[in-house]
C-alpha positions in Angstrom: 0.0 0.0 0.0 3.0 2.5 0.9 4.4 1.6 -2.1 1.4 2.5 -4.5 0.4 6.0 -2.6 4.1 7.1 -3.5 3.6 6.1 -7.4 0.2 7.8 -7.6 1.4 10.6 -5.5 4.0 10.7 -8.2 1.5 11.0 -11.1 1.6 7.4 -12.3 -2.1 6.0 -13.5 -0.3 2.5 -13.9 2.4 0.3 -12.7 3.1 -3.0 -13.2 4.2 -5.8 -10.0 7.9 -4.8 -10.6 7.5 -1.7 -10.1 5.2 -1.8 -7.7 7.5 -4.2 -5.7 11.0 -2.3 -6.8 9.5 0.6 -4.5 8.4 -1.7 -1.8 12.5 -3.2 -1.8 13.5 0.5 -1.5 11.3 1.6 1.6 12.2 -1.5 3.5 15.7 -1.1 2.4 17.0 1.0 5.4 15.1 -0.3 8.1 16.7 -4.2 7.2 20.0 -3.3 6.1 20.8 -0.4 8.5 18.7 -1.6 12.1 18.4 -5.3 11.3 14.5 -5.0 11.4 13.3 -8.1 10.9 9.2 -7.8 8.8 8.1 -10.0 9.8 9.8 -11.9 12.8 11.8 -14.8 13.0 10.4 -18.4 13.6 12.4 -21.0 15.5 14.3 -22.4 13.5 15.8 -18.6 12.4 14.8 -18.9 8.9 14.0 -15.3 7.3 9.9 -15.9 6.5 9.6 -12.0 5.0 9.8 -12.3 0.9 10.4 -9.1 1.1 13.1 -8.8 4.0 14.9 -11.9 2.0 14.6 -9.6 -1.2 16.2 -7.1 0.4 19.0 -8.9 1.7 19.6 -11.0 -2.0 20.3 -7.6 -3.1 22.6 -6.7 -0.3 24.8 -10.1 -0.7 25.0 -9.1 -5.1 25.6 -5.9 -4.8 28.0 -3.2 -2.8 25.2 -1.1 -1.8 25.9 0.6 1.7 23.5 0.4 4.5 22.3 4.3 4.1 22.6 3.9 0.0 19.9 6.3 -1.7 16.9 5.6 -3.5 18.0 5.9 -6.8 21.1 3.9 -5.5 19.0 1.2 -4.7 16.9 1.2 -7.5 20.0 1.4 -9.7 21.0 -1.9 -8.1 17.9 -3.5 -8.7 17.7 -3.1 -12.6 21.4 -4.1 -12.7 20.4 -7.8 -10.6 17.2 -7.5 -11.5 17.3 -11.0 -13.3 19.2 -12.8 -10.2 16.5 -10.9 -7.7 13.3 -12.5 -10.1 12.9 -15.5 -8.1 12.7 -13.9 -5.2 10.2 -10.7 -6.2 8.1 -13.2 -8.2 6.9 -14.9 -4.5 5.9 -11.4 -3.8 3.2 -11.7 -6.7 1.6 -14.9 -5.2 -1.1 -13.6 -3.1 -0.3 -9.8 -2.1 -1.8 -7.8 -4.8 -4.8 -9.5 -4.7 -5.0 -9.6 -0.4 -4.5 -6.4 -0.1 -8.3 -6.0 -1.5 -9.9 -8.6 0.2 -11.8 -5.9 2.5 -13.4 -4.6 0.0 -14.8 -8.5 -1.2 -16.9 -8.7 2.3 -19.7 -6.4 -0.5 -19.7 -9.2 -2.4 -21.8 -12.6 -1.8 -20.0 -14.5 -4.4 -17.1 -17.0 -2.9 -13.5 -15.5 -3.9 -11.2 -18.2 -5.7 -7.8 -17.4 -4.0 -5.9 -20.3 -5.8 -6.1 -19.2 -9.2 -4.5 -15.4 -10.4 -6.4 -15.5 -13.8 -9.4 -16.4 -12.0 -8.4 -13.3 -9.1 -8.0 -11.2 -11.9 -10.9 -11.5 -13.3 -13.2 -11.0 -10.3 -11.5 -8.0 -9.8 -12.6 -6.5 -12.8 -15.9 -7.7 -12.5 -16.4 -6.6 -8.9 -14.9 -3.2 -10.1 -17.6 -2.9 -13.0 -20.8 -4.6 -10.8 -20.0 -3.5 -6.9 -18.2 -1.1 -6.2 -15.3 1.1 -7.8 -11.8 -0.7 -6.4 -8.4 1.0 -6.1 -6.8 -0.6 -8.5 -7.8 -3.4 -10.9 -5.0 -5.9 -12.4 -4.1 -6.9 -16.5 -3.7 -10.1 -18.1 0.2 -10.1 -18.0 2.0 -12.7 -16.1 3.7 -12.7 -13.2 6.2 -9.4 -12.9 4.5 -8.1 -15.6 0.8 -7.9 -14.7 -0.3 -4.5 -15.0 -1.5 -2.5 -11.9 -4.1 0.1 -13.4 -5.1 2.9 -10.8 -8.4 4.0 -10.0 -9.3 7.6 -11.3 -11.7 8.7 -8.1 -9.1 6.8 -5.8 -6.0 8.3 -7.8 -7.5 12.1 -6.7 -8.6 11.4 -3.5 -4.7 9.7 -2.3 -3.2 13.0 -4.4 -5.4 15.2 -2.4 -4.4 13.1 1.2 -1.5 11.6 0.7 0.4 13.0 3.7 -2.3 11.9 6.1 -2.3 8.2 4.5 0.9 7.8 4.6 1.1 9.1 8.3 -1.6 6.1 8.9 0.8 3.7 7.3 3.5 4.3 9.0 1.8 4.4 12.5 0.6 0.7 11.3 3.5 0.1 10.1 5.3 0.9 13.5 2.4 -1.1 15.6 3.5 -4.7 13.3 7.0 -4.2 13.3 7.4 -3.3 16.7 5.1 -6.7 17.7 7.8 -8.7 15.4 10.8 -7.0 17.1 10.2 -6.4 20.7 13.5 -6.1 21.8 14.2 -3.4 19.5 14.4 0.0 21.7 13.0 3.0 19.3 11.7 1.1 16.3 9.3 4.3 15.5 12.6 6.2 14.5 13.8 3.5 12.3 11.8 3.4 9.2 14.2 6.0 7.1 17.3 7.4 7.3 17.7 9.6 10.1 20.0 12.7 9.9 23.3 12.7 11.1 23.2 16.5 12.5 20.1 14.8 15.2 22.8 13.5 17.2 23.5 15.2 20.6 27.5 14.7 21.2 28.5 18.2 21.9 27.9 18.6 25.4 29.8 14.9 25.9 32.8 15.9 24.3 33.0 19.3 26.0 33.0 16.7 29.6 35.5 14.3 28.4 37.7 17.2 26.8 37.9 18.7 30.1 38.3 15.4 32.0 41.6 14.6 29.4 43.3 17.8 30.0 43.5 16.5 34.1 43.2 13.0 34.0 44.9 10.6 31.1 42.2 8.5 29.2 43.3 5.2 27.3 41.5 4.2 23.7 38.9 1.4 25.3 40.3 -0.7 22.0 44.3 0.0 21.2 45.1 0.9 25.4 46.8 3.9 23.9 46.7 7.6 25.9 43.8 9.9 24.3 46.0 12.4 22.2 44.9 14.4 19.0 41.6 13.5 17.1 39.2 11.5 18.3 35.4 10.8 18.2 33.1 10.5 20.7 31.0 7.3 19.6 28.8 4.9 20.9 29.5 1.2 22.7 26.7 -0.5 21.7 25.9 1.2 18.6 23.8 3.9 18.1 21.4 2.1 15.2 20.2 -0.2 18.0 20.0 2.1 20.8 18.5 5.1 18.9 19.9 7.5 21.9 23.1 9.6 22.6 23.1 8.1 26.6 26.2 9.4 28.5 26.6 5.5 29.8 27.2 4.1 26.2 29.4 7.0 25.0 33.5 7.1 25.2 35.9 9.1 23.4 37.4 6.8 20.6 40.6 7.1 18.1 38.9 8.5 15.2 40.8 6.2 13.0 39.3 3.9 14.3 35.6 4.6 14.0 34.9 4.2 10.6 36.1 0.7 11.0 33.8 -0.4 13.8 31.3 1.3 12.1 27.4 0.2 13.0 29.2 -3.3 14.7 29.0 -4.2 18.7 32.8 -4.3 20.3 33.7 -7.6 21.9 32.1 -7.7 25.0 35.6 -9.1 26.3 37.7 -7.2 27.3 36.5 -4.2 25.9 33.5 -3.3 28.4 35.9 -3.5 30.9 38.4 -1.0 29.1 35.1 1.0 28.5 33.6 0.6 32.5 36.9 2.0 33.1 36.7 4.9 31.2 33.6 5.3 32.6 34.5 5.2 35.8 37.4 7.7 35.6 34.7 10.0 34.7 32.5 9.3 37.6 35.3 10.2 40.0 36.0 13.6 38.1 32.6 14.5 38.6 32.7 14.2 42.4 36.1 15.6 42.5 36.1 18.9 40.2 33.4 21.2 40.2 34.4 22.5 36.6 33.6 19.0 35.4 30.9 18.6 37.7 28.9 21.4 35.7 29.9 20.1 32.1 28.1 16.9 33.4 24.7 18.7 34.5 25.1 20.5 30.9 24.9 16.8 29.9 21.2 16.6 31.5 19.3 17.8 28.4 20.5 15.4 25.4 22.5 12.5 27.2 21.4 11.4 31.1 17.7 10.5 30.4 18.2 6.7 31.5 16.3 7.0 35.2 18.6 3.8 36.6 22.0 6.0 34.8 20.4 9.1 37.3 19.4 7.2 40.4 22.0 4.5 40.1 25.3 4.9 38.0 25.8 8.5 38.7 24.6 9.1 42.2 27.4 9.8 44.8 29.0 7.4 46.9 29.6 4.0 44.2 32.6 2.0 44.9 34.0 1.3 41.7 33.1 -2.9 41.8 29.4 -1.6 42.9 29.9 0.8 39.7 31.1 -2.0 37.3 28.4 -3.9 38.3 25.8 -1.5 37.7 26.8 -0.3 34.4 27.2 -4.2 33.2 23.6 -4.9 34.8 22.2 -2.4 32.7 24.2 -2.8 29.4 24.3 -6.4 28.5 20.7 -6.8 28.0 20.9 -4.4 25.9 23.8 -5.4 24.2 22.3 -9.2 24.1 19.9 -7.9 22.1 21.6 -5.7 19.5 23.8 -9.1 19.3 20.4 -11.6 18.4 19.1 -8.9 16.4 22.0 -9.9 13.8 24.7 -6.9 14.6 27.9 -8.4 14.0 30.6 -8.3 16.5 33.7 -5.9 15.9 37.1 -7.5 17.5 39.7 -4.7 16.5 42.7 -7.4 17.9 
């Protein structure tokens, strides 16, 4: 459905299943490839069930596509493996098209014959002509290339609400998806790219800038002193967690980012390098008021996490009381990212 308001809102009268499915690989494309979003769960034995999440990642193992690739990237990609991808979209023709209408049958006493297309197709037209005006009706062409022919009345009304559908589809779509993934934390902001300049880091560097200029700070990953550029980044990463916490940030050799990329660290021994870090912090806070005051400027973007404010943080944590604490609270998290499908990063 997503996929035809954006055609019509485009202008296009008609499609054809390609197309219509091409579109439908793009829009999940982000949410599979860059949050691990699975469409439609996983069954026990860890099979992928979605045709369309296993579309999506044929096309990720034959092409080179990045995980943020654009639209016309992706579509680009498509026509260039569009014979190996065939298989694979031509399960999406099976029974969707002609599903998605089944409300509209319930005005009709005559029994629907799902097991036949040329028989669905055909109904469809006839309802369309004898009950009531559908939004689209369906051509004789096989397979990938059965025509899609939009509805005139239905074409003007989406054109003249087409931000307040596709709001509805998207709240749906959150409701599903968040059902088939419920370990996934902020799974509303995961259904397009999201905007780099969103992230709130500035306050966290300004804390760990002034820690390093009193205290020395070791690379959680290569043990080596904090000196020139570095990033501040994310332990577990930022994809999963959706949030720029002050508990899962650290400063981090820059070099070294763009190779950990959207990957969890190896639990060990890195969370303990990192819990150290962490905990070097925590004692600057309590012992220099300077720093104590970058870490309330912290309070609007990064300490939102009520166990990091009434736990973590408070005054008084020994430093095995503040190890424990921290791994209480991140693991699970962490656990989850891992089951998800986020690879593991092991920089030795």
């Amino acid at each position: 459905l997503e996929a035809i308001i954006q055609l019509i809102s485009e202008g296009k009268t008609e499609s054809t299943f390609d197309e219509i499915i091409d579109e439908m690989i793009t829009n999940a494309w982000y949410s599979v490839r860059e949050f691990h979003i699975h469409l439609s769960g996983m069954p026990l034995d860890g099979q992928i069930k979605d045709g369309l999440e296993r579309a999506v990642l044929l096309l990720t193992e034959l092409s080179e596509l990045s995980a943020n690739a654009s639209k016309v990237e992706i579509k680009n990609a498509i026509r260039q493996y569009n014979k190996e991808l065939k298989t694979t979209k031509e399960q999406l023709t099976h029974m969707v098209p002609y599903r998605a209408l089944a409300g509209f049958f319930t005005r009709s006493n005559e029994k629907v014959n799902w097991n036949s297309a040329n028989r669905m197709t055909a109904y469809i037209q006839k309802f369309n002509k004898e009950v009531l005006t559908l939004p689209y009706i369906l051509g004789t062409s096989s397979k990938l290339k059965k025509e899609v022919y939009f509805q005139q009345d239905w074409i003007k009304m989406i054109q003249d609400h087409t931000v307040n559908i596709l709001g509805w589809i998207q709240y749906e779509k959150v409701k599903w998806l968040q059902n088939n993934n419920p370990e996934v934390p902020g799974l509303v902001y995961k259904l397009t790219p999201t905007e780099e300049k969103v992230r709130k880091l500035k306050k966290v560097r300004d804390l760990w800038q002034d820690i390093m200029e009193v205290q020395e700070i070791r690379d959680v990953f290569t043990g080596q002193p904090m000196e020139g550029k570095y990033d501040i980044d994310h332990f577990i990463p930022w994809s999963f967690v959706m949030n720029d916490e002050l508990w899962n940030l650290m400063p981090m050799d820059a070099s070294l980012n763009s190779s950990k990329s959207n990957r969890l660290p190896k639990w060990n021994p890195f969370f303990q390098n990192f819990a150290q870090n962490q905990y070097l912090m925590y004692q600057m806070i309590y012992d220099d008021m300077g720093i104590y005051n970058r870490f309330k400027g912290c309070y609007k973007d990064n300490l939102h996490s009520i166990w990091a404010g009434q736990e973590l943080y408070r005054k008084g944590n020994s430093k095995e009381m503040f190890y424990n604490i921290l791994e209480k609270n991140m693991i699970p998290v962490y656990d989850s990212a891992r089951r998800q499908g986020y690879e593991i990063w092991d920089y030795s």
